[in-house]
C-alpha positions in Angstrom: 116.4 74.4 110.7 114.4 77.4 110.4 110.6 78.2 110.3 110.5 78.8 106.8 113.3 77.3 104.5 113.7 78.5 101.0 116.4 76.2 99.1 117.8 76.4 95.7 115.5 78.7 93.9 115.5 79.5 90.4 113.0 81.7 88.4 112.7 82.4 84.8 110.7 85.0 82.5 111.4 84.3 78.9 115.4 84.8 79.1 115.2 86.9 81.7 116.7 85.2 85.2 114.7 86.7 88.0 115.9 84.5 90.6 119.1 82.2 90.8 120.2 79.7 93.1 118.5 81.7 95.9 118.7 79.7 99.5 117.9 81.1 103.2 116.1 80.4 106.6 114.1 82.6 108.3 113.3 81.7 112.0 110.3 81.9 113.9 109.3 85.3 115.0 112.3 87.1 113.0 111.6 89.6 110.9 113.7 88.9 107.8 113.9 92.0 105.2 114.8 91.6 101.6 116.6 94.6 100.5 117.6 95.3 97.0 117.4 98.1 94.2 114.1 97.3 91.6 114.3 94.9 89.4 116.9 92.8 91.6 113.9 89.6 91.9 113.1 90.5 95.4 109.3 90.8 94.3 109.4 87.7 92.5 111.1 85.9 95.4 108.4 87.2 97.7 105.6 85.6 94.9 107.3 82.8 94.9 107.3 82.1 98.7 103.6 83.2 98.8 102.6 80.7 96.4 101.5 83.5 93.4 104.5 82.4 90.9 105.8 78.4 91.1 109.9 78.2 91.0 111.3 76.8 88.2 113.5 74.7 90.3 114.2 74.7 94.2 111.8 73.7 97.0 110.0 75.8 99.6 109.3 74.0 103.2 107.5 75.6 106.1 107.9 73.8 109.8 109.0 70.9 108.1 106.9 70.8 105.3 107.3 70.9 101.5 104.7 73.5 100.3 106.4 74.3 96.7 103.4 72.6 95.4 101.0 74.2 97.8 97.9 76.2 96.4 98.6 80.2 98.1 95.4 79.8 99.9 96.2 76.8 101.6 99.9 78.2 103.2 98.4 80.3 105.9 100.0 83.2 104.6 99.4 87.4 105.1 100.4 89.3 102.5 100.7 93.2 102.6 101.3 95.2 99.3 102.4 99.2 98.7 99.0 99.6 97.3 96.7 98.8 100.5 93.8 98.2 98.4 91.2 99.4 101.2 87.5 99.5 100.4 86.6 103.6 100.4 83.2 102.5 101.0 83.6 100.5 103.9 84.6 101.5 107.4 87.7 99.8 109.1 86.3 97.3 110.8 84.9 96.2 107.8 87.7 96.3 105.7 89.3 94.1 108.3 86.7 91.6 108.7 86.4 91.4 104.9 88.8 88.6 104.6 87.2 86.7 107.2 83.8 86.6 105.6 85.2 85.7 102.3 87.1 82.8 104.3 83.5 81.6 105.8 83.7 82.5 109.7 81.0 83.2 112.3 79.9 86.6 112.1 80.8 86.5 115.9 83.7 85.3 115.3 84.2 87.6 112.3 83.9 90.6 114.4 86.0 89.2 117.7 88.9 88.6 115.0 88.7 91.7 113.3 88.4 93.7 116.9 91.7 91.9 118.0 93.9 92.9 115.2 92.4 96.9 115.2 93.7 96.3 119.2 97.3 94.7 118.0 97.7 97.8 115.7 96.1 100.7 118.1 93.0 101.2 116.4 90.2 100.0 118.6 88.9 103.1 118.6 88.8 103.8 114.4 86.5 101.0 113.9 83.7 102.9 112.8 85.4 105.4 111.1 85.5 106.1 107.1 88.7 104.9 105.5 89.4 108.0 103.3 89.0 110.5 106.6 92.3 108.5 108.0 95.9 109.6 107.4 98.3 107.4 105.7 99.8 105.7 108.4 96.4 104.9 109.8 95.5 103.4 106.6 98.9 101.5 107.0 98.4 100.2 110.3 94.2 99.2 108.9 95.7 97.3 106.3 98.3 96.2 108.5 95.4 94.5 110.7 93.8 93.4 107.9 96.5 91.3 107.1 96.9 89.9 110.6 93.1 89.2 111.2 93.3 85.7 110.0 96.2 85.2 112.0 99.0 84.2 109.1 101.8 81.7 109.9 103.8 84.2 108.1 103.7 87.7 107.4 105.3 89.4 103.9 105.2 93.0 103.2 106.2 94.4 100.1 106.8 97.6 100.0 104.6 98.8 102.9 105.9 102.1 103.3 106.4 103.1 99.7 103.8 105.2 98.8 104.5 107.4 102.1 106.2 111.3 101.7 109.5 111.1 103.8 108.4 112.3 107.4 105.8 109.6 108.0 107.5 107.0 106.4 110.3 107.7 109.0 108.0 108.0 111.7 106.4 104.5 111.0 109.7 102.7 110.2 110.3 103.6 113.7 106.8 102.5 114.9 106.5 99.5 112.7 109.0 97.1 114.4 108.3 97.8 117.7 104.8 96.6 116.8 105.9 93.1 114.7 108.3 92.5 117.9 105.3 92.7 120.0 102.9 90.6 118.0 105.7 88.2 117.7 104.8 88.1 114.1 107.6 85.4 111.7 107.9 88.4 109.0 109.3 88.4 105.6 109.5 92.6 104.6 110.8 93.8 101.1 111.8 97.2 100.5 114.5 98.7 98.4 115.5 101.5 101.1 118.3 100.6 103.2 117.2 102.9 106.1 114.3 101.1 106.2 115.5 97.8 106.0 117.8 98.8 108.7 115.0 100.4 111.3 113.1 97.3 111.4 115.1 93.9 110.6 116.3 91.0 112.9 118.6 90.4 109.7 118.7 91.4 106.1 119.8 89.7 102.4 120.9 91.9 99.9 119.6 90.7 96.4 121.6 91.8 93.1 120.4 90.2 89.4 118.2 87.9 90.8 121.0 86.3 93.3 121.3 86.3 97.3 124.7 88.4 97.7 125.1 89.2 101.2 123.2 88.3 104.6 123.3 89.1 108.0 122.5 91.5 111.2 122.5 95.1 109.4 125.3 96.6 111.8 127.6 93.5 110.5 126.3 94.0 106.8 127.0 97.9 107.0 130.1 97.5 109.0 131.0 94.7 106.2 129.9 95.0 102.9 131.3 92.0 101.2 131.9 93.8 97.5 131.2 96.8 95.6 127.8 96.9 94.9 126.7 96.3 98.1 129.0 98.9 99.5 127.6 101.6 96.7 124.3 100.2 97.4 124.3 100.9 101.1 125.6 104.8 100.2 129.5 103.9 100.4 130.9 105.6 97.2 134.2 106.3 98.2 135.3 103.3 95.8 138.7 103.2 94.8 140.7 101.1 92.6 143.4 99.4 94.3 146.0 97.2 93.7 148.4 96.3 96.6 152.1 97.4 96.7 154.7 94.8 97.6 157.1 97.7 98.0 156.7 98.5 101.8 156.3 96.2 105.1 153.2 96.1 106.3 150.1 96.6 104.0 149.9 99.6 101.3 147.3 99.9 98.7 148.1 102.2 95.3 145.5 104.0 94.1 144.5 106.7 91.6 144.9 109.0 95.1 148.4 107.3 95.9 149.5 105.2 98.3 147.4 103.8 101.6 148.4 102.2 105.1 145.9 99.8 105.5 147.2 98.2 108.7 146.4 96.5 110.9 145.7 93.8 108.2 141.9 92.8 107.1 141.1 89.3 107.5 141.5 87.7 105.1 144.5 89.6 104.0 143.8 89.9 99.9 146.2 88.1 97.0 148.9 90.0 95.2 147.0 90.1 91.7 143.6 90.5 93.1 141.1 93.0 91.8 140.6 95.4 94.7 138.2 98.5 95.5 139.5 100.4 98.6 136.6 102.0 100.5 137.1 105.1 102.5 133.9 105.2 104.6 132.9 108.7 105.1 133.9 109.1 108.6 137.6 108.8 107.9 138.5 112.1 107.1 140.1 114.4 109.4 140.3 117.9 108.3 144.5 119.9 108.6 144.4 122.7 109.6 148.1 123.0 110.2 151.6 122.2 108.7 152.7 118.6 109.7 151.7 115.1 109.8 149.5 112.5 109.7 148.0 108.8 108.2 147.6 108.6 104.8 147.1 112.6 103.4 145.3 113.4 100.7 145.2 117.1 99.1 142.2 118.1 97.7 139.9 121.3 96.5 136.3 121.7 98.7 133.3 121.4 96.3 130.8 122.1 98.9 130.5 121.9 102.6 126.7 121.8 103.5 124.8 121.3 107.0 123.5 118.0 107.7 122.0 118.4 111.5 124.7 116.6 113.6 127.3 116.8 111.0 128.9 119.0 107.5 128.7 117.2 104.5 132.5 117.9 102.9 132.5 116.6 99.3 135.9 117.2 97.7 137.9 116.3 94.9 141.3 115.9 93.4 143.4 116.1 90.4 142.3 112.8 89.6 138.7 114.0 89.3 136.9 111.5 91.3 134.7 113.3 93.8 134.8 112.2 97.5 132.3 112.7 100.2 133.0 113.2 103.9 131.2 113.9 107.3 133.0 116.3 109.4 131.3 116.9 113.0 129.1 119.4 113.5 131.0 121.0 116.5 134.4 121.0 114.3 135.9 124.7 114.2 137.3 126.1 111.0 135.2 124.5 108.1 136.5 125.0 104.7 134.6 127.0 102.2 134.1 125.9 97.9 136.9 126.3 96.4 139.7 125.9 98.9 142.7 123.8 98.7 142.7 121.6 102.0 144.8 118.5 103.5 142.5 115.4 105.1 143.9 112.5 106.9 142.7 109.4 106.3 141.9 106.9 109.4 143.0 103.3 108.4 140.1 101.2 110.7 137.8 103.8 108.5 139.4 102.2 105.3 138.8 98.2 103.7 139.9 96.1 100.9 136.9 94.6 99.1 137.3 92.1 96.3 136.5 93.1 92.7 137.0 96.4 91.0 134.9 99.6 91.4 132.8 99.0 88.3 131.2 96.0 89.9 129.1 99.0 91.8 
C-alpha cells in the first residue's frame, strides 16, 4: 500500500474526458513524475490530488485515509506552480514566511520555519535580499522553500522548470533531485519534458487522452516503451509498419524497408495478424564502408550528418520516403556527406516489435 493511493479516477469538462480510469501508488519519499505532452490531463490529475478540482468518480486515500472529500487546506499539501508567484515587494524570507502568517503561527515560530527551509534549499544567506535582484533558479529554489516551510505531507510541482531558457533548466534538473532525495520529501512532479522527467524521478507514468499508459523506473520505460506513442513520445521515431513473415525460421518482420531478423525473440513473441510497429532505436545503425555483409542492410541516400558533441546525427532516407535518424559515434572515421548513397546495418537487440500500428504515434 502506498503513501498516497489514487484509484479509479475519472474527470469530466463538458464532453471532454480529462481523466479516465486513472489508478497508481506513490510511496513515501519517492518522487513520482507525471510526464505527458499538454493537454494529456496530467494538470487536472495533479488538481485533483490537491483537492482544487473533485473527481467525478474514483477515490483518493493518503496513509490510510479517504481524503476525496477533503477541503485542499486540510490535506497537508505543498503545491509549486511554473508561475512562482513571489511578492516583488517582499524580501525572501518574507515570501517564505508568508504562508505561515496566513496559516496563524508564532512570529517565532514563523521565522524558525521559514529560516529552516531557506537552509534546506541553500539560501540562508538570501534572506534579506530583494526577490527581483535573484536569478531564476534562485527564485526557483525561494519558491521551492516556500513550499516546504509548512512542512507538506506531500509535495506536487507542476511545471517547475518551465519558464527557465535551456542551460539553467538543465543545470537545476540536475540540482533539483539531489535536493528532494535529501529532504526526503514524498513528491508528485509534472512536466511534459522527458529529460526532465528522467533527471529527477524514482519512477514515472506516461499520460495520453486523459489515461495512465505506461509506468515504471525511466531506464525500464525508455528501454521498453509499451506502444507507439510512447515510443514517439520519448524521441523514438524510427516507427515502422510491420507485419511478421511466416516465410523463414526464426522471426522476420516485412516492412516498407524489407525484411528484418528480429531474433532472439521478444517476449512475448507477437500473433500472426497483429498490428505491429518495428522500432529501430537510433543506435542501431552501423555505417559500410565496404563490399560484403551484414544483419539486416538497408540502402539509403544521407540527408544530413550534423555534430552532436559525443556523437553525428545521420538522418537518411530511402526510396520509400520515410526519413530515418541515426547516432553514429563521434570517433567513427569516414562520415558520409548529403547526398551520398550509403549501406547501414541494422543491430537486432537495437530493434522491437511493439503492438499497434505507426499512426497510433
Amino acid at each position: 500500500m502506498g503513501l498516497l493511493e489514487v484509484r479509479h479516477i475519472d474527470k469530466s469538462f463538458g464532453q471532454k474526458r480529462a481523466l479516465v480510469d486513472v489508478s497508481f501508488e506513490i510511496e513515501a519519499a519517492e518522487i513520482l513524475c507525471v510526464l505527458g505532452p499538454s493537454g494529456c490531463g496530467k494538470t487536472t490529475l495533479l488538481r485533483a490530488i490537491a483537492g482544487l478540482e473533485r473527481p467525478d468518480r474514483g477515490e483518493l486515500r493518503f496513509a490510510g485515509a479517504d481524503i476525496t472529500s477533503t477541503a485542499p487546506h486540510q490535506r497537508g499539501f505543498g503545491l509549486m506552480f511554473q508561475d512562482y508567484a513571489l511578492f516583488p515587494h517582499k524580501n525572501v524570507l518574507d515570501n517564505v514566511a508568508f504562508g505561515l502568517r496566513m496559516a496563524g503561527l508564532s512570529p517565532a515560530e514563523v521565522q524558525r520555519r521559514a529560516q529552516e527551509a531557506l537552509a534546506l534549499v541553500d539560501l540562508t544567506d538570501y534572506a534579506r535580499h530583494d526577490v527581483h535582484s535573484l536569478s531564476g533558479g534562485e527564485q526557483q529554489r525561494v519558491a521551492l522553500a516556500r513550499s516546504l516551510a509548512p512542512k507538506p505531507r506531500l509535495l506536487m510541482l507542476d511545471e517547475p522548470l518551465g519558464s527557465l531558457d535551456r542551460p539553467l533548466r538543465e543545470r537545476l534538473m540536475n540540482e533539483l533531485r539531489p535536493l528532494l532525495k535529501r529532504i526526503g520529501i514524498t513528491t508528485l512532479y509534472v512536466t511534459h519534458d522527458q529529460e526532465e522527467a528522467f533527471a529527477v524521478a524514482d519512477r514515472l507514468i506516461i499520460m495520453h487522452q486523459g489515461r495512465l499508459v505506461q509506468e515504471g523506473q525511466p531506464a525500464e520505460v525508455y528501454q521498453n516503451p509499451n506502444s507507439p506513442f510512447v515510443a514517439h513520445f520519448l524521441g523514438l521515431t524510427n516507427l515502422l509498419p510491420a507485419h511478421l513473415s511466416a516465410d523463414r525460421p526464426g522471426l522476420w518482420v516485412e516492412t516498407p524497408w524489407g525484411l528484418f531478423n528480429l531474433d532472439p525473440r521478444p517476449a512475448p513473441p507477437p500473433e500472426a495478424g497483429d498490428e505491429l510497429t518495428l522500432l529501430i532505436r537510433p543506435e542501431a545503425a552501423q555505417i559500410l564502408t565496404s563490399p560484403g555483409g551484414g544483419e539486416n542492410l538497408i540502402e539509403v541516400i544521407v540527408q544530413e550528418c550534423s555534430f552532436r558533441g559525443d556523437h553525428y546525427q545521420l538522418l537518411v532516407h530511402g526510396a520509400q520516403g520515410q526519413t530515418l535518424t541515426f547516432q553514429i559515434d563521434a570517433q567513427a572515421k569516414g562520415l558520409p556527406h548529403p547526398g551520398q548513397h550509403i549501406r547501414l546495418s541494422l543491430r537486432a537487440e537495437h530493434m522491437s516489435l511493439l503492438a499497434g500500428g505507426p499512426g497510433e504515434a
